[in-house]
C-alpha positions in Angstrom: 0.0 0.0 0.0 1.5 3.5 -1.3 2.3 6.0 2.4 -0.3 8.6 2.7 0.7 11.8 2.8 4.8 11.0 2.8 4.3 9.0 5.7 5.1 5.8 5.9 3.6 2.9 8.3 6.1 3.1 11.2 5.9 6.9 11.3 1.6 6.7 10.9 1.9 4.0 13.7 4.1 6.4 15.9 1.2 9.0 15.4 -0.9 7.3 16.1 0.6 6.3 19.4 1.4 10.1 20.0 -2.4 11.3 19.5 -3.6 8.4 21.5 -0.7 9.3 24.3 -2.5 13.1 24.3 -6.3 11.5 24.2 -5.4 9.4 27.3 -3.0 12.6 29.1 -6.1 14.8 28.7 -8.7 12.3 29.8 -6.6 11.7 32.8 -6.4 15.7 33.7 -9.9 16.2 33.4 -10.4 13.4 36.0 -7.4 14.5 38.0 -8.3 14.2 41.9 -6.8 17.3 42.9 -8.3 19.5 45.5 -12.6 21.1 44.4 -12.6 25.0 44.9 -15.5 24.0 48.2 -12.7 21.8 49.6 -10.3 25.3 50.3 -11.3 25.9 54.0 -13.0 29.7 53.4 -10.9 31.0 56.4 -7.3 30.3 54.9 -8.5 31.8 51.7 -9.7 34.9 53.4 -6.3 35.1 55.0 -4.7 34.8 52.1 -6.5 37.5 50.1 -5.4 39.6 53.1 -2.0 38.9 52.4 -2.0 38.7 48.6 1.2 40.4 46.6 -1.5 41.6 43.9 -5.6 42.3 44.6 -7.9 40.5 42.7 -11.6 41.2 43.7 -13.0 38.6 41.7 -10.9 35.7 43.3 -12.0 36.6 46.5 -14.0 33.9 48.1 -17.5 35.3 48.7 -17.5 36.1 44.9 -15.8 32.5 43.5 -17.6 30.6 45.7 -21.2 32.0 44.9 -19.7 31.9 40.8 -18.7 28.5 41.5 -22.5 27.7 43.3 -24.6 28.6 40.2 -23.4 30.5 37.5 -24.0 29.6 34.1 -21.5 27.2 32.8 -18.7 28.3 35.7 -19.5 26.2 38.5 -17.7 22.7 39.8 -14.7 24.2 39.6 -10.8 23.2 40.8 -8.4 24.6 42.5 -4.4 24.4 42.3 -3.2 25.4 45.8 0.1 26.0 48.1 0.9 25.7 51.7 3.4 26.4 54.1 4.7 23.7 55.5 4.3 23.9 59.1 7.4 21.5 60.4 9.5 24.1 58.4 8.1 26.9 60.2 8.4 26.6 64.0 5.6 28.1 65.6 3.3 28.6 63.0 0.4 26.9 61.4 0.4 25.3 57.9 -1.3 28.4 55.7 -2.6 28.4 52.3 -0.2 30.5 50.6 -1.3 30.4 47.0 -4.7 29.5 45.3 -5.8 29.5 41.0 -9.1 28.3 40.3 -9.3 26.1 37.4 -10.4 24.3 34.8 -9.4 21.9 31.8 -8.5 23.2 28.6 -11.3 21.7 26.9 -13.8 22.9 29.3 -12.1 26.7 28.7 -11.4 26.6 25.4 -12.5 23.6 23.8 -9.2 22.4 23.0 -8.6 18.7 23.9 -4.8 19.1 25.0 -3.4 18.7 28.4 -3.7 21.3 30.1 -5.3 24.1 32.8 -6.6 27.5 32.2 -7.4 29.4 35.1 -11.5 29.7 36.0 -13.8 32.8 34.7 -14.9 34.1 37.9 -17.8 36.1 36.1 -15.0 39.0 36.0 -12.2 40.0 33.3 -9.3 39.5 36.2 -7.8 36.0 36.9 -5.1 37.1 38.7 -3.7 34.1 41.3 -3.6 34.9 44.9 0.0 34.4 45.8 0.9 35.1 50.0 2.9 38.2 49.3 5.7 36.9 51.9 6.3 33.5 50.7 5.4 34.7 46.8 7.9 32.5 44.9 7.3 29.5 47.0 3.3 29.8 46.3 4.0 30.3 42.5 6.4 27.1 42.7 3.9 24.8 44.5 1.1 26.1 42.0 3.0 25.4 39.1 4.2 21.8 40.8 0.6 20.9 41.6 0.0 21.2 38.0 2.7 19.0 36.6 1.5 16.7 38.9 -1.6 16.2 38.2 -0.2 16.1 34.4 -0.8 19.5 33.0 2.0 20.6 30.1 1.0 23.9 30.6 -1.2 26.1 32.6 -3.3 29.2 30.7 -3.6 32.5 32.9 -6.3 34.3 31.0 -7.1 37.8 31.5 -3.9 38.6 34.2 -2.0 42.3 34.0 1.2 41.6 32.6 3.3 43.9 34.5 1.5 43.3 37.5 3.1 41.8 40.6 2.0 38.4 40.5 3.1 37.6 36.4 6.6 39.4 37.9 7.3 36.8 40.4 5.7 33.3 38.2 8.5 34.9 35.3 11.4 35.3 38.3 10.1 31.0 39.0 10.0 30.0 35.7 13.6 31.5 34.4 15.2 29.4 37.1 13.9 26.5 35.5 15.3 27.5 31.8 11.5 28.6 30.9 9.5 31.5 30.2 6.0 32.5 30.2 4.1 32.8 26.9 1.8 36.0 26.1 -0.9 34.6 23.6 -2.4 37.8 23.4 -2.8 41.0 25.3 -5.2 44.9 25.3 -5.1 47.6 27.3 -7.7 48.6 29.3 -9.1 51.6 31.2 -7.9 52.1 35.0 -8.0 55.3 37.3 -5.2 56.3 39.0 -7.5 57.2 42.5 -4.7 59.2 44.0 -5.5 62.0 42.1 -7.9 64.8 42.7 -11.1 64.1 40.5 -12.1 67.0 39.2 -8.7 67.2 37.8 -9.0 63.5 36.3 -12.0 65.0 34.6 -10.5 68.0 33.2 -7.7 66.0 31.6 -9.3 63.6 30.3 -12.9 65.8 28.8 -12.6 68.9 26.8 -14.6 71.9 28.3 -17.2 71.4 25.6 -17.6 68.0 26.8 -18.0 69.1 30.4 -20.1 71.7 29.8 -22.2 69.2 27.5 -22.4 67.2 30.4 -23.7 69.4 33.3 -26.0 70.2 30.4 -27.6 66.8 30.2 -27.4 66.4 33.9 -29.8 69.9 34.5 -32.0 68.7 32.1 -32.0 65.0 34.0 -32.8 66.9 37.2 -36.1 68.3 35.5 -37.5 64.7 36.4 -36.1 65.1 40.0 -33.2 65.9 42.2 -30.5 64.4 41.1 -28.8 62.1 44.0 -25.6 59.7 43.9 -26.5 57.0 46.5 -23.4 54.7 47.7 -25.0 51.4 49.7 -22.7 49.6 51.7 -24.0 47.2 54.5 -25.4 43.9 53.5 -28.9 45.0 54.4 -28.7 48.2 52.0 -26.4 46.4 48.9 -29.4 43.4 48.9 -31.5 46.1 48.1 -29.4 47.9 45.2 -28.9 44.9 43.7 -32.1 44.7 42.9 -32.8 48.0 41.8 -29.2 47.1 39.2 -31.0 43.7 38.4 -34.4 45.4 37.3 -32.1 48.1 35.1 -29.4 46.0 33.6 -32.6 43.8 32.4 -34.3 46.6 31.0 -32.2 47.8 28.2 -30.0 45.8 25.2 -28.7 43.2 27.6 -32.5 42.4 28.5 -33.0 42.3 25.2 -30.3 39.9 23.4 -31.0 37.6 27.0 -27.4 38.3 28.5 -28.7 40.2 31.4 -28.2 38.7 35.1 -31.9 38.3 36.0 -32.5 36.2 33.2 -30.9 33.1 34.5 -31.8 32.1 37.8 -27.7 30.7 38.3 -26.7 33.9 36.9 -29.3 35.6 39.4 -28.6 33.7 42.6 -24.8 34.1 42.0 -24.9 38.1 41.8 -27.3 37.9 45.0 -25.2 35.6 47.2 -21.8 37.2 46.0 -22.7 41.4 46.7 -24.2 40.2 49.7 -21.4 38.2 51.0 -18.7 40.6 49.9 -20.9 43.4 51.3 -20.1 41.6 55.3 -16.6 42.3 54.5 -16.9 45.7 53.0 -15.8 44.9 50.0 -18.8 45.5 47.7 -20.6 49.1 46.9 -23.4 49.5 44.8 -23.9 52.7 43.4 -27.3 54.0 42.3 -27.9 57.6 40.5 -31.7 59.0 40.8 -33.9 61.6 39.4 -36.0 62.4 41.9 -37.7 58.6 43.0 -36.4 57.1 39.8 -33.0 54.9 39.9 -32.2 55.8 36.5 -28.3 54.1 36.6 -26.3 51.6 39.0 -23.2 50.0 38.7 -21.8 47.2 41.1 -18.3 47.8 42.6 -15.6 45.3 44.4 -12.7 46.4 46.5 -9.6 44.2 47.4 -7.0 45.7 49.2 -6.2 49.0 47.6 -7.9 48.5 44.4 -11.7 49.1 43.0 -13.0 46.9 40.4 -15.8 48.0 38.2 -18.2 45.2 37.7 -21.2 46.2 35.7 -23.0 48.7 34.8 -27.1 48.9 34.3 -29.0 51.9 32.9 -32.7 52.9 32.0 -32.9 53.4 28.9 -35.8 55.7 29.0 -33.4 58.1 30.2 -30.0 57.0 27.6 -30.2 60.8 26.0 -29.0 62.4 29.2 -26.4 59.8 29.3 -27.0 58.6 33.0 -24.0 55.7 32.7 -21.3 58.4 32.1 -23.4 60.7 34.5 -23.0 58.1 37.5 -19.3 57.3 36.4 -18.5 60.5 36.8 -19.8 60.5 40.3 -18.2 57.6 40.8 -14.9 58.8 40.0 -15.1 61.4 42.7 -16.3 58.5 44.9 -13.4 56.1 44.5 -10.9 59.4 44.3 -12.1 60.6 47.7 -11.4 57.2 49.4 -8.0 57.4 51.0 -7.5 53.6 51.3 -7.7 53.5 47.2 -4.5 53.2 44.8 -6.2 52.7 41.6 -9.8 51.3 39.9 -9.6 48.6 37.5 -12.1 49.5 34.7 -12.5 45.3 34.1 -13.5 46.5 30.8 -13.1 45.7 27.5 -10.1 46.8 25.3 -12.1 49.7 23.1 -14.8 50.1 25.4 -17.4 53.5 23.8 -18.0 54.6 27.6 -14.8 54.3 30.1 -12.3 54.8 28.1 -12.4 58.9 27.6 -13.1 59.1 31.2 -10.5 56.8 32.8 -7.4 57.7 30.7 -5.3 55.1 32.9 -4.2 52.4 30.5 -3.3 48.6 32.3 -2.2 45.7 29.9 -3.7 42.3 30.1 -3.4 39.9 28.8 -3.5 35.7 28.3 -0.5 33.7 29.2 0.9 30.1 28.8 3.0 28.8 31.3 5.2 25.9 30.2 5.3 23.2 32.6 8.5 21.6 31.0 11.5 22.7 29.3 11.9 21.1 25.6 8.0 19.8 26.0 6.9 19.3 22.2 2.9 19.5 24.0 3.6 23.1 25.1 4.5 24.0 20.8 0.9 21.9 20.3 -1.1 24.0 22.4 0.1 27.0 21.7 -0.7 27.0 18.6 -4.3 25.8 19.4 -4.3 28.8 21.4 -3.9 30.9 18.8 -5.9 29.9 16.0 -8.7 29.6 18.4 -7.9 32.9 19.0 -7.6 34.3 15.6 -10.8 32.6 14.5 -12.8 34.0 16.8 -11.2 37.6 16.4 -12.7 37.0 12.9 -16.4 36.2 14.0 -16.2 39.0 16.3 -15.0 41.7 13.3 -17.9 40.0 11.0 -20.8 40.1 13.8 -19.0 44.0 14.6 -19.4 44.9 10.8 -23.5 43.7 10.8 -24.7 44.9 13.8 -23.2 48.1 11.9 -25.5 47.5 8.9 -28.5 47.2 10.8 
Protein backbone atom coordinates (compact mmCIF):
# COMPACT_ATOMS: atom_id res chain seq x y z
CA UNK A 1 0.00 0.00 0.00
CA UNK A 2 1.52 3.48 -1.28
CA UNK A 3 2.31 5.98 2.44
CA UNK A 4 -0.32 8.57 2.72
CA UNK A 5 0.66 11.83 2.84
CA UNK A 6 4.83 10.99 2.76
CA UNK A 7 4.30 9.04 5.69
CA UNK A 8 5.08 5.77 5.87
CA UNK A 9 3.61 2.92 8.34
CA UNK A 10 6.11 3.06 11.16
CA UNK A 11 5.94 6.90 11.26
CA UNK A 12 1.60 6.68 10.88
CA UNK A 13 1.92 4.00 13.72
CA UNK A 14 4.09 6.37 15.93
CA UNK A 15 1.21 8.97 15.38
CA UNK A 16 -0.94 7.28 16.14
CA UNK A 17 0.57 6.29 19.45
CA UNK A 18 1.38 10.14 20.04
CA UNK A 19 -2.42 11.33 19.48
CA UNK A 20 -3.55 8.44 21.50
CA UNK A 21 -0.67 9.34 24.27
CA UNK A 22 -2.46 13.12 24.34
CA UNK A 23 -6.27 11.54 24.21
CA UNK A 24 -5.40 9.37 27.30
CA UNK A 25 -3.04 12.57 29.11
CA UNK A 26 -6.09 14.82 28.66
CA UNK A 27 -8.72 12.28 29.85
CA UNK A 28 -6.62 11.70 32.76
CA UNK A 29 -6.35 15.65 33.73
CA UNK A 30 -9.89 16.20 33.38
CA UNK A 31 -10.42 13.42 36.04
CA UNK A 32 -7.36 14.54 37.98
CA UNK A 33 -8.30 14.16 41.89
CA UNK A 34 -6.84 17.32 42.89
CA UNK A 35 -8.33 19.50 45.48
CA UNK A 36 -12.62 21.05 44.43
CA UNK A 37 -12.62 25.04 44.89
CA UNK A 38 -15.51 23.97 48.15
CA UNK A 39 -12.68 21.82 49.62
CA UNK A 40 -10.30 25.29 50.26
CA UNK A 41 -11.31 25.85 53.96
CA UNK A 42 -13.00 29.71 53.40
CA UNK A 43 -10.92 31.02 56.36
CA UNK A 44 -7.34 30.26 54.91
CA UNK A 45 -8.48 31.75 51.70
CA UNK A 46 -9.68 34.94 53.41
CA UNK A 47 -6.25 35.05 54.96
CA UNK A 48 -4.67 34.83 52.10
CA UNK A 49 -6.53 37.50 50.13
CA UNK A 50 -5.41 39.60 53.08
CA UNK A 51 -1.98 38.89 52.39
CA UNK A 52 -2.02 38.73 48.56
CA UNK A 53 1.21 40.42 46.64
CA UNK A 54 -1.54 41.60 43.93
CA UNK A 55 -5.61 42.25 44.58
CA UNK A 56 -7.89 40.46 42.66
CA UNK A 57 -11.60 41.18 43.74
CA UNK A 58 -13.04 38.64 41.72
CA UNK A 59 -10.93 35.74 43.26
CA UNK A 60 -11.97 36.59 46.51
CA UNK A 61 -14.01 33.93 48.12
CA UNK A 62 -17.54 35.28 48.69
CA UNK A 63 -17.47 36.11 44.92
CA UNK A 64 -15.81 32.51 43.45
CA UNK A 65 -17.63 30.60 45.72
CA UNK A 66 -21.24 32.04 44.88
CA UNK A 67 -19.70 31.87 40.78
CA UNK A 68 -18.75 28.50 41.54
CA UNK A 69 -22.47 27.72 43.31
CA UNK A 70 -24.60 28.62 40.23
CA UNK A 71 -23.37 30.52 37.46
CA UNK A 72 -24.04 29.58 34.14
CA UNK A 73 -21.48 27.16 32.82
CA UNK A 74 -18.66 28.25 35.69
CA UNK A 75 -19.54 26.17 38.46
CA UNK A 76 -17.74 22.71 39.80
CA UNK A 77 -14.71 24.19 39.65
CA UNK A 78 -10.79 23.15 40.75
CA UNK A 79 -8.42 24.55 42.46
CA UNK A 80 -4.41 24.35 42.32
CA UNK A 81 -3.22 25.41 45.85
CA UNK A 82 0.15 25.98 48.06
CA UNK A 83 0.92 25.72 51.65
CA UNK A 84 3.38 26.44 54.08
CA UNK A 85 4.74 23.66 55.48
CA UNK A 86 4.26 23.91 59.13
CA UNK A 87 7.41 21.54 60.42
CA UNK A 88 9.50 24.11 58.36
CA UNK A 89 8.07 26.87 60.15
CA UNK A 90 8.36 26.64 64.00
CA UNK A 91 5.59 28.12 65.57
CA UNK A 92 3.32 28.59 62.97
CA UNK A 93 0.42 26.87 61.38
CA UNK A 94 0.39 25.29 57.90
CA UNK A 95 -1.32 28.37 55.70
CA UNK A 96 -2.58 28.36 52.27
CA UNK A 97 -0.18 30.55 50.57
CA UNK A 98 -1.34 30.38 46.98
CA UNK A 99 -4.73 29.51 45.30
CA UNK A 100 -5.79 29.54 41.02
CA UNK A 101 -9.06 28.31 40.33
CA UNK A 102 -9.33 26.08 37.37
CA UNK A 103 -10.39 24.34 34.80
CA UNK A 104 -9.45 21.95 31.78
CA UNK A 105 -8.46 23.17 28.63
CA UNK A 106 -11.27 21.71 26.95
CA UNK A 107 -13.82 22.86 29.34
CA UNK A 108 -12.06 26.70 28.69
CA UNK A 109 -11.43 26.62 25.39
CA UNK A 110 -12.46 23.62 23.79
CA UNK A 111 -9.23 22.44 22.97
CA UNK A 112 -8.64 18.72 23.89
CA UNK A 113 -4.81 19.14 25.01
CA UNK A 114 -3.41 18.73 28.40
CA UNK A 115 -3.68 21.27 30.06
CA UNK A 116 -5.25 24.12 32.78
CA UNK A 117 -6.58 27.48 32.20
CA UNK A 118 -7.43 29.43 35.10
CA UNK A 119 -11.48 29.70 35.99
CA UNK A 120 -13.83 32.84 34.66
CA UNK A 121 -14.87 34.13 37.85
CA UNK A 122 -17.82 36.07 36.12
CA UNK A 123 -14.99 38.96 35.99
CA UNK A 124 -12.16 39.95 33.28
CA UNK A 125 -9.34 39.47 36.16
CA UNK A 126 -7.82 35.97 36.91
CA UNK A 127 -5.11 37.13 38.71
CA UNK A 128 -3.66 34.11 41.25
CA UNK A 129 -3.62 34.94 44.92
CA UNK A 130 0.04 34.43 45.75
CA UNK A 131 0.94 35.05 50.01
CA UNK A 132 2.89 38.16 49.29
CA UNK A 133 5.71 36.89 51.90
CA UNK A 134 6.30 33.52 50.70
CA UNK A 135 5.39 34.66 46.81
CA UNK A 136 7.94 32.53 44.94
CA UNK A 137 7.31 29.51 47.02
CA UNK A 138 3.35 29.83 46.25
CA UNK A 139 4.02 30.32 42.53
CA UNK A 140 6.42 27.13 42.75
CA UNK A 141 3.91 24.82 44.50
CA UNK A 142 1.10 26.06 41.99
CA UNK A 143 3.03 25.35 39.14
CA UNK A 144 4.20 21.77 40.81
CA UNK A 145 0.59 20.91 41.58
CA UNK A 146 -0.03 21.21 37.99
CA UNK A 147 2.70 18.96 36.56
CA UNK A 148 1.54 16.69 38.94
CA UNK A 149 -1.56 16.15 38.16
CA UNK A 150 -0.25 16.05 34.39
CA UNK A 151 -0.80 19.48 33.02
CA UNK A 152 2.01 20.63 30.05
CA UNK A 153 0.97 23.86 30.61
CA UNK A 154 -1.24 26.12 32.62
CA UNK A 155 -3.28 29.19 30.70
CA UNK A 156 -3.58 32.46 32.92
CA UNK A 157 -6.31 34.29 31.02
CA UNK A 158 -7.05 37.79 31.54
CA UNK A 159 -3.93 38.60 34.17
CA UNK A 160 -2.01 42.27 34.01
CA UNK A 161 1.19 41.59 32.60
CA UNK A 162 3.25 43.86 34.46
CA UNK A 163 1.52 43.34 37.47
CA UNK A 164 3.12 41.77 40.61
CA UNK A 165 1.97 38.40 40.53
CA UNK A 166 3.07 37.57 36.45
CA UNK A 167 6.60 39.41 37.94
CA UNK A 168 7.30 36.83 40.36
CA UNK A 169 5.70 33.34 38.21
CA UNK A 170 8.48 34.91 35.33
CA UNK A 171 11.44 35.30 38.26
CA UNK A 172 10.10 31.05 39.02
CA UNK A 173 10.04 30.02 35.66
CA UNK A 174 13.59 31.48 34.44
CA UNK A 175 15.17 29.41 37.08
CA UNK A 176 13.95 26.46 35.49
CA UNK A 177 15.27 27.51 31.83
CA UNK A 178 11.50 28.65 30.95
CA UNK A 179 9.48 31.46 30.23
CA UNK A 180 6.03 32.53 30.19
CA UNK A 181 4.12 32.80 26.94
CA UNK A 182 1.83 35.96 26.09
CA UNK A 183 -0.87 34.57 23.57
CA UNK A 184 -2.42 37.82 23.39
CA UNK A 185 -2.77 41.02 25.31
CA UNK A 186 -5.17 44.88 25.34
CA UNK A 187 -5.10 47.65 27.30
CA UNK A 188 -7.68 48.61 29.34
CA UNK A 189 -9.05 51.55 31.22
CA UNK A 190 -7.86 52.14 35.01
CA UNK A 191 -8.01 55.29 37.27
CA UNK A 192 -5.15 56.35 39.02
CA UNK A 193 -7.53 57.21 42.54
CA UNK A 194 -4.72 59.24 43.98
CA UNK A 195 -5.55 61.98 42.09
CA UNK A 196 -7.92 64.79 42.66
CA UNK A 197 -11.11 64.12 40.54
CA UNK A 198 -12.09 66.96 39.22
CA UNK A 199 -8.65 67.16 37.77
CA UNK A 200 -9.01 63.52 36.33
CA UNK A 201 -11.99 64.97 34.55
CA UNK A 202 -10.45 67.96 33.24
CA UNK A 203 -7.69 65.97 31.60
CA UNK A 204 -9.33 63.63 30.31
CA UNK A 205 -12.90 65.80 28.81
CA UNK A 206 -12.65 68.93 26.83
CA UNK A 207 -14.59 71.91 28.31
CA UNK A 208 -17.17 71.41 25.63
CA UNK A 209 -17.56 68.00 26.84
CA UNK A 210 -17.97 69.13 30.41
CA UNK A 211 -20.13 71.65 29.79
CA UNK A 212 -22.21 69.15 27.49
CA UNK A 213 -22.43 67.24 30.41
CA UNK A 214 -23.73 69.43 33.33
CA UNK A 215 -26.02 70.21 30.45
CA UNK A 216 -27.58 66.75 30.22
CA UNK A 217 -27.37 66.40 33.90
CA UNK A 218 -29.78 69.90 34.53
CA UNK A 219 -31.96 68.73 32.09
CA UNK A 220 -31.96 64.95 34.02
CA UNK A 221 -32.82 66.87 37.21
CA UNK A 222 -36.13 68.33 35.53
CA UNK A 223 -37.52 64.68 36.43
CA UNK A 224 -36.12 65.14 40.02
CA UNK A 225 -33.19 65.86 42.16
CA UNK A 226 -30.49 64.36 41.08
CA UNK A 227 -28.82 62.09 43.95
CA UNK A 228 -25.63 59.69 43.88
CA UNK A 229 -26.48 57.00 46.52
CA UNK A 230 -23.42 54.67 47.74
CA UNK A 231 -25.04 51.44 49.72
CA UNK A 232 -22.75 49.58 51.67
CA UNK A 233 -23.99 47.24 54.47
CA UNK A 234 -25.44 43.91 53.53
CA UNK A 235 -28.87 45.04 54.37
CA UNK A 236 -28.71 48.22 51.96
CA UNK A 237 -26.44 46.44 48.92
CA UNK A 238 -29.36 43.42 48.94
CA UNK A 239 -31.48 46.14 48.09
CA UNK A 240 -29.45 47.92 45.24
CA UNK A 241 -28.89 44.87 43.66
CA UNK A 242 -32.08 44.67 42.93
CA UNK A 243 -32.80 47.99 41.78
CA UNK A 244 -29.19 47.14 39.16
CA UNK A 245 -30.97 43.68 38.35
CA UNK A 246 -34.40 45.37 37.31
CA UNK A 247 -32.14 48.12 35.10
CA UNK A 248 -29.40 46.03 33.59
CA UNK A 249 -32.65 43.82 32.38
CA UNK A 250 -34.25 46.65 30.97
CA UNK A 251 -32.18 47.84 28.21
CA UNK A 252 -29.98 45.78 25.22
CA UNK A 253 -28.65 43.22 27.62
CA UNK A 254 -32.45 42.40 28.52
CA UNK A 255 -33.03 42.30 25.15
CA UNK A 256 -30.27 39.86 23.43
CA UNK A 257 -31.00 37.58 27.01
CA UNK A 258 -27.38 38.28 28.47
CA UNK A 259 -28.68 40.22 31.41
CA UNK A 260 -28.16 38.67 35.09
CA UNK A 261 -31.92 38.27 35.97
CA UNK A 262 -32.54 36.18 33.22
CA UNK A 263 -30.89 33.09 34.48
CA UNK A 264 -31.81 32.07 37.75
CA UNK A 265 -27.68 30.74 38.28
CA UNK A 266 -26.72 33.86 36.87
CA UNK A 267 -29.31 35.58 39.36
CA UNK A 268 -28.60 33.68 42.58
CA UNK A 269 -24.75 34.13 41.96
CA UNK A 270 -24.90 38.09 41.78
CA UNK A 271 -27.28 37.87 44.96
CA UNK A 272 -25.19 35.57 47.20
CA UNK A 273 -21.81 37.20 45.99
CA UNK A 274 -22.69 41.44 46.70
CA UNK A 275 -24.18 40.16 49.66
CA UNK A 276 -21.40 38.18 51.04
CA UNK A 277 -18.73 40.56 49.89
CA UNK A 278 -20.94 43.40 51.34
CA UNK A 279 -20.14 41.64 55.33
CA UNK A 280 -16.62 42.29 54.52
CA UNK A 281 -16.86 45.65 53.03
CA UNK A 282 -15.79 44.87 49.98
CA UNK A 283 -18.76 45.48 47.70
CA UNK A 284 -20.56 49.10 46.87
CA UNK A 285 -23.36 49.51 44.79
CA UNK A 286 -23.90 52.73 43.43
CA UNK A 287 -27.31 53.95 42.31
CA UNK A 288 -27.92 57.56 40.53
CA UNK A 289 -31.67 58.98 40.81
CA UNK A 290 -33.86 61.64 39.36
CA UNK A 291 -35.96 62.44 41.94
CA UNK A 292 -37.73 58.56 43.02
CA UNK A 293 -36.43 57.10 39.82
CA UNK A 294 -33.02 54.91 39.90
CA UNK A 295 -32.20 55.82 36.50
CA UNK A 296 -28.27 54.12 36.59
CA UNK A 297 -26.34 51.63 38.98
CA UNK A 298 -23.19 49.99 38.69
CA UNK A 299 -21.76 47.24 41.14
CA UNK A 300 -18.30 47.81 42.57
CA UNK A 301 -15.61 45.28 44.36
CA UNK A 302 -12.74 46.36 46.47
CA UNK A 303 -9.57 44.17 47.36
CA UNK A 304 -6.96 45.72 49.15
CA UNK A 305 -6.25 48.98 47.57
CA UNK A 306 -7.89 48.48 44.40
CA UNK A 307 -11.75 49.08 42.99
CA UNK A 308 -13.01 46.92 40.39
CA UNK A 309 -15.80 48.05 38.23
CA UNK A 310 -18.15 45.15 37.74
CA UNK A 311 -21.22 46.23 35.69
CA UNK A 312 -23.01 48.74 34.84
CA UNK A 313 -27.11 48.91 34.35
CA UNK A 314 -29.00 51.92 32.90
CA UNK A 315 -32.73 52.94 32.04
CA UNK A 316 -32.95 53.36 28.87
CA UNK A 317 -35.84 55.70 28.99
CA UNK A 318 -33.37 58.14 30.15
CA UNK A 319 -30.04 57.01 27.57
CA UNK A 320 -30.21 60.83 25.99
CA UNK A 321 -29.01 62.41 29.24
CA UNK A 322 -26.38 59.85 29.26
CA UNK A 323 -27.02 58.56 33.03
CA UNK A 324 -23.96 55.66 32.66
CA UNK A 325 -21.30 58.43 32.14
CA UNK A 326 -23.39 60.69 34.48
CA UNK A 327 -23.00 58.11 37.48
CA UNK A 328 -19.28 57.27 36.41
CA UNK A 329 -18.53 60.49 36.83
CA UNK A 330 -19.80 60.48 40.30
CA UNK A 331 -18.24 57.57 40.77
CA UNK A 332 -14.85 58.81 40.00
CA UNK A 333 -15.13 61.42 42.72
CA UNK A 334 -16.29 58.52 44.89
CA UNK A 335 -13.38 56.13 44.47
CA UNK A 336 -10.87 59.39 44.32
CA UNK A 337 -12.12 60.64 47.70
CA UNK A 338 -11.38 57.25 49.40
CA UNK A 339 -8.02 57.35 50.98
CA UNK A 340 -7.50 53.64 51.26
CA UNK A 341 -7.73 53.45 47.21
CA UNK A 342 -4.53 53.19 44.78
CA UNK A 343 -6.17 52.65 41.64
CA UNK A 344 -9.79 51.33 39.95
CA UNK A 345 -9.62 48.62 37.54
CA UNK A 346 -12.12 49.45 34.71
CA UNK A 347 -12.55 45.28 34.08
CA UNK A 348 -13.49 46.51 30.78
CA UNK A 349 -13.05 45.66 27.48
CA UNK A 350 -10.08 46.82 25.33
CA UNK A 351 -12.08 49.75 23.10
CA UNK A 352 -14.78 50.08 25.42
CA UNK A 353 -17.36 53.48 23.77
CA UNK A 354 -18.00 54.55 27.61
CA UNK A 355 -14.78 54.32 30.14
CA UNK A 356 -12.30 54.84 28.14
CA UNK A 357 -12.45 58.86 27.59
CA UNK A 358 -13.13 59.12 31.21
CA UNK A 359 -10.48 56.78 32.81
CA UNK A 360 -7.40 57.75 30.66
CA UNK A 361 -5.34 55.13 32.88
CA UNK A 362 -4.19 52.38 30.54
CA UNK A 363 -3.28 48.56 32.34
CA UNK A 364 -2.20 45.71 29.86
CA UNK A 365 -3.74 42.35 30.14
CA UNK A 366 -3.35 39.89 28.85
CA UNK A 367 -3.53 35.71 28.33
CA UNK A 368 -0.49 33.72 29.20
CA UNK A 369 0.92 30.06 28.80
CA UNK A 370 3.02 28.77 31.25
CA UNK A 371 5.19 25.89 30.21
CA UNK A 372 5.26 23.15 32.57
CA UNK A 373 8.48 21.57 31.02
CA UNK A 374 11.47 22.71 29.33
CA UNK A 375 11.88 21.14 25.60
CA UNK A 376 7.99 19.80 26.00
CA UNK A 377 6.88 19.33 22.16
CA UNK A 378 2.85 19.46 23.96
CA UNK A 379 3.59 23.05 25.12
CA UNK A 380 4.48 24.03 20.81
CA UNK A 381 0.90 21.90 20.32
CA UNK A 382 -1.11 23.96 22.44
CA UNK A 383 0.08 26.97 21.72
CA UNK A 384 -0.73 27.01 18.62
CA UNK A 385 -4.34 25.77 19.36
CA UNK A 386 -4.32 28.79 21.37
CA UNK A 387 -3.86 30.90 18.79
CA UNK A 388 -5.88 29.87 16.04
CA UNK A 389 -8.70 29.61 18.40
CA UNK A 390 -7.89 32.90 19.03
CA UNK A 391 -7.64 34.34 15.58
CA UNK A 392 -10.79 32.57 14.49
CA UNK A 393 -12.80 34.05 16.84
CA UNK A 394 -11.24 37.59 16.35
CA UNK A 395 -12.71 36.96 12.95
CA UNK A 396 -16.42 36.19 14.03
CA UNK A 397 -16.23 39.02 16.27
CA UNK A 398 -15.04 41.67 13.27
CA UNK A 399 -17.94 40.00 11.02
CA UNK A 400 -20.82 40.08 13.83
CA UNK A 401 -19.04 43.98 14.59
CA UNK A 402 -19.40 44.91 10.76
CA UNK A 403 -23.53 43.69 10.82
CA UNK A 404 -24.73 44.95 13.79
CA UNK A 405 -23.23 48.14 11.91
CA UNK A 406 -25.48 47.53 8.91
CA UNK A 407 -28.45 47.16 10.81
Amino acid sequence: MADIAGLSRPAMDRGDQHTRAVSVSTQNLQRAGFMALTAIPVEQWRALAERAIEPNGYYLPAWELAVNASARGRTGVRALSAWRDASLVPDEQTALTGLLPVVSLWRACKILLPALASASPYGTLCTPLLDRGLAEEAAKGLLNEARDIGAHALILRDVSLSGAAMKVFTQVLRRDGLRPIILHSHLRACLDARRDADEVLRDALSAKKLKELRRQRNRLAEHGAVRFEVARSPTDVSRAIEVFLALESSGWKGERGTALRQDEGDASFIRRATRGLAETGQCEITTMHAGDTPVAAAVVLRHQDRAFYFKLGIDERFAKFSPGVQLTLDLTRHLCADAVLVTADSTASAHHPMINPIWRGRLRIGDVMIPLRPRDPMVWMIHMAMKTQHWLRELVRRAVHRLRGKN
